[in-house]
Structure formats: structure tokens, C-alpha cells
C-alpha positions in Angstrom: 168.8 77.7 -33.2 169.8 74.4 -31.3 171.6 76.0 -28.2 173.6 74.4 -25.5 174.2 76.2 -23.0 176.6 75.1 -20.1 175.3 76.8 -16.5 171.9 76.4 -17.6 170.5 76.2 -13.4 173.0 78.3 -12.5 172.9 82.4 -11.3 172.9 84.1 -15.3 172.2 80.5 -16.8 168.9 80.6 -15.5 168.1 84.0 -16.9 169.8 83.4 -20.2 167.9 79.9 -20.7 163.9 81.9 -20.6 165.8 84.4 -22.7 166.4 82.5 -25.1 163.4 80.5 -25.3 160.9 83.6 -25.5 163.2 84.7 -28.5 162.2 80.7 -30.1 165.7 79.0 -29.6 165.6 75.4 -28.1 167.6 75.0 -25.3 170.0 72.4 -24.8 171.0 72.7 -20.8 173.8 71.1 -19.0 173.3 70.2 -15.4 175.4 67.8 -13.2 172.5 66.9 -11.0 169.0 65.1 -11.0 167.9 68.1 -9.2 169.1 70.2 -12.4 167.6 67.9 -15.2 164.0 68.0 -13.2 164.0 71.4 -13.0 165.1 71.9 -17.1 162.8 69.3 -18.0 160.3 71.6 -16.1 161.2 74.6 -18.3 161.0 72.2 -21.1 164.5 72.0 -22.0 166.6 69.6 -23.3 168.7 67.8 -20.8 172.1 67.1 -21.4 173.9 65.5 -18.2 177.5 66.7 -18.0 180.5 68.8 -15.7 183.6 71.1 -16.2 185.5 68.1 -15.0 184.4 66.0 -17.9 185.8 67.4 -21.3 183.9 64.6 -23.0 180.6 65.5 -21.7 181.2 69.0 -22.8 181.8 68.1 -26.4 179.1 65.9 -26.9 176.6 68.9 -25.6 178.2 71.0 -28.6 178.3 68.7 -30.7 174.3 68.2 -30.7 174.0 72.4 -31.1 173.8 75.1 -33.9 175.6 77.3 -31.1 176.9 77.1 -27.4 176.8 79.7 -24.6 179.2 78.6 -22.0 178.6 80.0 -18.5 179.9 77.5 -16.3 182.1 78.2 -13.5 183.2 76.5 -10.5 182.7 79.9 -8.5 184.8 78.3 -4.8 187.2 81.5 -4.9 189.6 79.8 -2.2 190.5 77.8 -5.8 190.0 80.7 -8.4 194.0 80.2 -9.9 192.7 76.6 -10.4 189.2 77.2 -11.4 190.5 79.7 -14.3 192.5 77.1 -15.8 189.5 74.3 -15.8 187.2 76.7 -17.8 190.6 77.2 -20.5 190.1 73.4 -20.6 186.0 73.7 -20.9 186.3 76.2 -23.3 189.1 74.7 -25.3 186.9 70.9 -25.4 183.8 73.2 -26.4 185.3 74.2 -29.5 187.2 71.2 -30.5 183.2 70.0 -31.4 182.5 73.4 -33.1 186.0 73.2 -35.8 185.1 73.6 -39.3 182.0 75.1 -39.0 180.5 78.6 -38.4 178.5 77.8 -35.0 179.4 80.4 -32.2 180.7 79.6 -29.2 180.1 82.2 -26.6 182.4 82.1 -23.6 182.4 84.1 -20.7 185.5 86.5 -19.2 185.4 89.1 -16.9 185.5 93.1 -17.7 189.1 93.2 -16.2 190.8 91.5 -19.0 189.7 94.8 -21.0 191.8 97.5 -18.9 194.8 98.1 -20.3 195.5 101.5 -17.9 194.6 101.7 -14.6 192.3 103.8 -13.3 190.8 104.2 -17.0 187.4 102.3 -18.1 188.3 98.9 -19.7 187.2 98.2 -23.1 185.9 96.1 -25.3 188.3 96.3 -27.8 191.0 95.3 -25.7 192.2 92.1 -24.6 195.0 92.3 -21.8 196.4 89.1 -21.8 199.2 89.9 -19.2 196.1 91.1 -16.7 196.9 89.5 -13.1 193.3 88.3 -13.0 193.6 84.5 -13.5 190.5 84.8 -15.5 192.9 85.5 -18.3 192.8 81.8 -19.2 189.7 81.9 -20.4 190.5 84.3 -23.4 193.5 82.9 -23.8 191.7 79.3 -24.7 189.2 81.5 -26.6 192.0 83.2 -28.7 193.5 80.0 -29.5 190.1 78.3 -30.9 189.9 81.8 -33.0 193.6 80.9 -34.8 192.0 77.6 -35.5 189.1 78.9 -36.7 186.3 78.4 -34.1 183.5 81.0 -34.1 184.3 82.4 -30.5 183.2 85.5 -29.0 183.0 86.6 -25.5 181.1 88.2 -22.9 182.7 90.0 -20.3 181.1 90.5 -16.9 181.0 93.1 -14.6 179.1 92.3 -10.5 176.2 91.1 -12.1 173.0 91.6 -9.6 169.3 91.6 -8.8 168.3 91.2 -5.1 169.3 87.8 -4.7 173.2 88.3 -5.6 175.5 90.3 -6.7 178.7 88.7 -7.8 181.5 89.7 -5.8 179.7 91.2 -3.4 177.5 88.8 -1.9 180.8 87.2 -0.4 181.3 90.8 1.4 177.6 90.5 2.9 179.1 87.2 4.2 182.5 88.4 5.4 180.3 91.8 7.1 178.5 89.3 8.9 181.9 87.8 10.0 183.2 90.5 11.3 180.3 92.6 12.2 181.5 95.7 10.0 180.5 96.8 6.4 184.3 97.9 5.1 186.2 99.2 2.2 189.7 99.8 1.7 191.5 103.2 1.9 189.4 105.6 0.6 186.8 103.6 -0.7 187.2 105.8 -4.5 187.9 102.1 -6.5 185.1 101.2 -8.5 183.3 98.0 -9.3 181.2 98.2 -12.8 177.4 96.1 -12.7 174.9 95.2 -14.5 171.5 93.9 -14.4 170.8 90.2 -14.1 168.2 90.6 -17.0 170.1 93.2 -18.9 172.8 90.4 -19.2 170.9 87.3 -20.4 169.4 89.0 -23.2 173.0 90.5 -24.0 174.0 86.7 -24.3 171.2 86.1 -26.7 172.1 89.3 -28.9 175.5 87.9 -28.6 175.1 84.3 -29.9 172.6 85.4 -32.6 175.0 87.7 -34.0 178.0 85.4 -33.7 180.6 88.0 -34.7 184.2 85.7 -34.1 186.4 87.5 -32.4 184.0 89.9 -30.9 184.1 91.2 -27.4 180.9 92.2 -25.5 180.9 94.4 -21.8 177.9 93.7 -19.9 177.9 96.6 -18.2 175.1 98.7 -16.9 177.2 100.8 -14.6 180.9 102.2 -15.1 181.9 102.0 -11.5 180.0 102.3 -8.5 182.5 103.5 -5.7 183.3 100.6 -2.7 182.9 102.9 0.0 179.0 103.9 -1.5 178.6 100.1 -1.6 179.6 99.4 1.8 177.3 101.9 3.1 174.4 100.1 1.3 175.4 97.2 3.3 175.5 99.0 6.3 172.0 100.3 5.8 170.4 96.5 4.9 172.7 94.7 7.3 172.3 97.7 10.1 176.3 97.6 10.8 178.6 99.9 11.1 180.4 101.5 7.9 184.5 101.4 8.7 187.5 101.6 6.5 189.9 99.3 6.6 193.9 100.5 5.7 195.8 98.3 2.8 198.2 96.9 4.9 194.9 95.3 6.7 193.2 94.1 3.8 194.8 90.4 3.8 193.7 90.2 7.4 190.5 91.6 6.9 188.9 90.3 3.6 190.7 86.8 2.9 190.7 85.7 -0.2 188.4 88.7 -1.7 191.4 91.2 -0.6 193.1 90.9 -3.7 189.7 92.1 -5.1 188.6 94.4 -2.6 191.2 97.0 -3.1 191.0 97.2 -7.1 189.3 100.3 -9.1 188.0 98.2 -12.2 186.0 100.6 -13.9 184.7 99.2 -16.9 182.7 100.9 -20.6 180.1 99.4 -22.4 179.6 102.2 -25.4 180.6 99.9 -27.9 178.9 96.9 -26.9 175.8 99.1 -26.8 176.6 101.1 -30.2 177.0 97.1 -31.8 174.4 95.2 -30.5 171.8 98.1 -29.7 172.2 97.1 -26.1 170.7 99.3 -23.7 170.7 98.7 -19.8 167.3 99.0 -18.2 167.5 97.4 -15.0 167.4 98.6 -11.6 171.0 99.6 -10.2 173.6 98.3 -7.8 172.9 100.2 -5.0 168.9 100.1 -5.6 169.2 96.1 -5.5 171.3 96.3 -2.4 169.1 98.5 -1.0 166.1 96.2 -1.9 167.2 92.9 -0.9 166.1 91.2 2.2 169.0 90.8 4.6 167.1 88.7 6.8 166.0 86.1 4.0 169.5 85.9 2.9 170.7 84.9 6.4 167.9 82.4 6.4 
């Protein structure tokens, strides 16, 4: 298959674009940047110059494709209300190029929009679409291009890591550095589900090649991994003190990740892994924390 994918230098772009190429597709990649089309023309991938802000430059990518992965994201989190609602409008220009056919369009939601109780793993065979988490735009664009027709499926993410990042988390390592503790709120019992940086590109292929419309996909490796447990891997790699910080502090505390901090977002991938034949492999949350070099990072 001819496949753009949008995000191709990016954290899971990169992963998913030799993924995809060891499998035989050719890659279509978007990048903004020269930096980006040097290094895709290095990979030997098809360079397609465009940006989230550009619906146009969007369409025309799809438009040259037997199938899109979109994994763009603007990923400033001081903007994150605003961001959501520019990928609605990425996604929603992505399929206007794929109507009347039967390419899939993958997009990409997070595992949240699955949880329907909380407390209880989400699932893949929910969609709450009156979730708080402005991510919620995303599958709500998606679920329009399905009533129009449009192949769409989506993959939903967990803290994706390796020892380089980890999602949500790597803007804790910052904010610990900040404030010279590793914390987590109350208790520390809420959970934050992961998975494996290379578990979840080759979901993405298994995903597009299937291209099941209306489909959702967890790429989970791990339910929940407990905050507290998390903060004491930071407190081992960044050698700082482990502390927990009371709700009412949160705000103060955490910033803009406090409305994230706090939440116990479990997440299930059974039936992803039942459809697809999906099985996580890759090293764990705590062992990539627990691996990483602190020092580098700072560097």
C-alpha cells in the first residue's frame, strides 16, 4: 500500500514509518520542515511537505495514498482545548480526500475516551463522547467521516514509552526537576495504562492493513501502573525525594498536568489483542524509567 502517514519524524511516527516499510508499504511522510524531508528522504520515503494548520496540505497527502495513518499532534499542553479541536479539523480534511472509496484512515484518540465508569478499565468497544478529555474531538470528527462513509478506525493510546519518553510523564520529569520532588496525588492508587513504543507502531500497521471502519484499537501493554510506583521510579533515576502532594495542592503543584495527574485511567486491551493477534512484548513502564539516563535527558 501507498501510505501517508502524518507525524512521520515525530515520537510514534518514527516508529510506525520503519514498521511499515519492513512489512513492504511505501511511505508517504508529512513533515513541516527541511530538517524533516532530509531525514525521510534518508529513510527513503516519500516527502510530502505539509502542517495541521494547512487543511489543504493534508488532503492532497491523502489524496496521493491507498491509506492514511494520522498521528499528528501539536503536543504544547498549555493549548490542549485548542489543539483537540485542530486535529477534529485534520482529521475531518483527511477524509474529505478518502469519500467514496474504501481506503482507511487511521486516526489517533486516547484510551480515555473508552471509560465509561470510573475506576473500571476502558474499552475498546466504547466510545464516551461526553468524556471531559478534550481529546473527544478527535472521535467525534472520526464518527462523523464514518456516517459519511469514510473508512475510519482509531487507535487509542495509553503513556506510550521507551527510555527516551514517556508521554505524560516526561512533563513530570520536568516539573520534579522544577520543584525538586518526585510527587503524586493523594494516595498515589490512580493508574496510568502504557505501552511499548514498538508494541504500538506495529499495532498501527495491523490496524491500517485490516482497515475494519469503525473499529477501535487500545494500545495497551499495561492496565494501570499506580502514580505513586511511578513517582518512586523517578525518584530513584532523578535521586529526589518521593512526596505526596494533597488535591487541594495539585493546581499549585502540577500546572497544567493537574487535571491529569490526579485521574485513575486504567485502560484494557483484550479485545484489541483477541482481533488483531496483538501481543505486547516490550519492556515495561517502570523498567524504561528505571533504564533511562536522567543525566542525558537534562543535557
Amino acid at each position: 500500500m501507498r501510505i501517508f502517514l502524518t507525524g512521520a519524524t515525530g515520537f510514534i511516527g518514527s516508529a510506525i514509518l520503519p514498521e511499515l516499510q519492513n512489512a513492504g508499504h511505501h511511505v508517504i511522510g508529512m513533515t513541516r520542515s527541511d530538517a524533516g524531508a532530509k531525514a525521510l528522504e534518508a529513510a527513503g520515503v516519500e516527502v510530502h511537505r505539509g502542517t495541521l494548520e494547512e487543511p489543504d496540505t493534508l488532503r492532497a497527502g491523502a489524496e496521493k495514498a491507498d491509506g492514511v495513518i494520522h498521528t499528528a499532534f501539536d503536543h504544547d499542553f498549555s493549548r490542549f482545548v485548542d489543539n483537540c479541536q485542530k486535529d477534529g479539523r485534520a482529521i475531518r480534511a483527511l477524509g474529505e480526500a478518502l469519500k467514496g472509496s474504501k481506503r482507511p484512515l487511521v486516526i489517533t484518540s486516547g484510551t480515555g475516551l473508552g471509560n465509561a465508569e470510573l475506576g473500571k478499565p476502558a474499552s475498546e468497544n466504547i466510545c464516551n463522547t461526553a468524556h471531559p478529555n478534550p481529546r473527544v474531538a478527535s472521535e467525534l470528527a472520526g464518527n462523523a467521516l464514518l456516517d459519511a462513509g469514510v473508512n475510519v478506525s482509531v487507535v487509542r493510546l495509553p503513556q506510550v514509552h521507551n527510555t527516551i519518553k514517556q508521554g505524560l510523564i516526561s512533563p513530570l520529569i520536568e516539573i520534579a526537576r522544577a520543584k525538586g520532588v518526585c510527587a503524586y496525588v493523594g494516595e498515589g492508587l490512580n493508574r496510568f495504562p502504557a505501552g511499548h513504543l514498538r508494541d504500538v507502531a506495529l499495532l498501527y500497521r495491523l490496524v491500517v492493513e485490516r482497515a475494519e471502519a469503525g473499529a477501535r484499537y487500545h494500545a495497551v501493554g499495561e492496565e494501570g501502573i499506580e502514580t505513586r510506583e511511578i513517582a518512586k521510579a523517578l525518584g530513584r533515576g532523578l535521586k529526589l525525594p518521593v512526596v505526596s502532594v494533597a488535591p487541594t495542592e495539585a493546581a499549585d503543584h502540577f500546572g497544567w498536568m493537574a487535571i491529569f495527574a490526579g485521574l485513575d485511567f486504567p485502560a484494557s486491551s483484550k479485545t484489541t489483542q483477541q482481533v488483531l493477534g496483538w501481543k505486547p512484548m516490550g519492556p515495561g513502564l517502570i523498567a524504561d524509567l528505571d533504564s533511562m539516563d536522567y543525566n542525558a535527558m537534562a543535557a
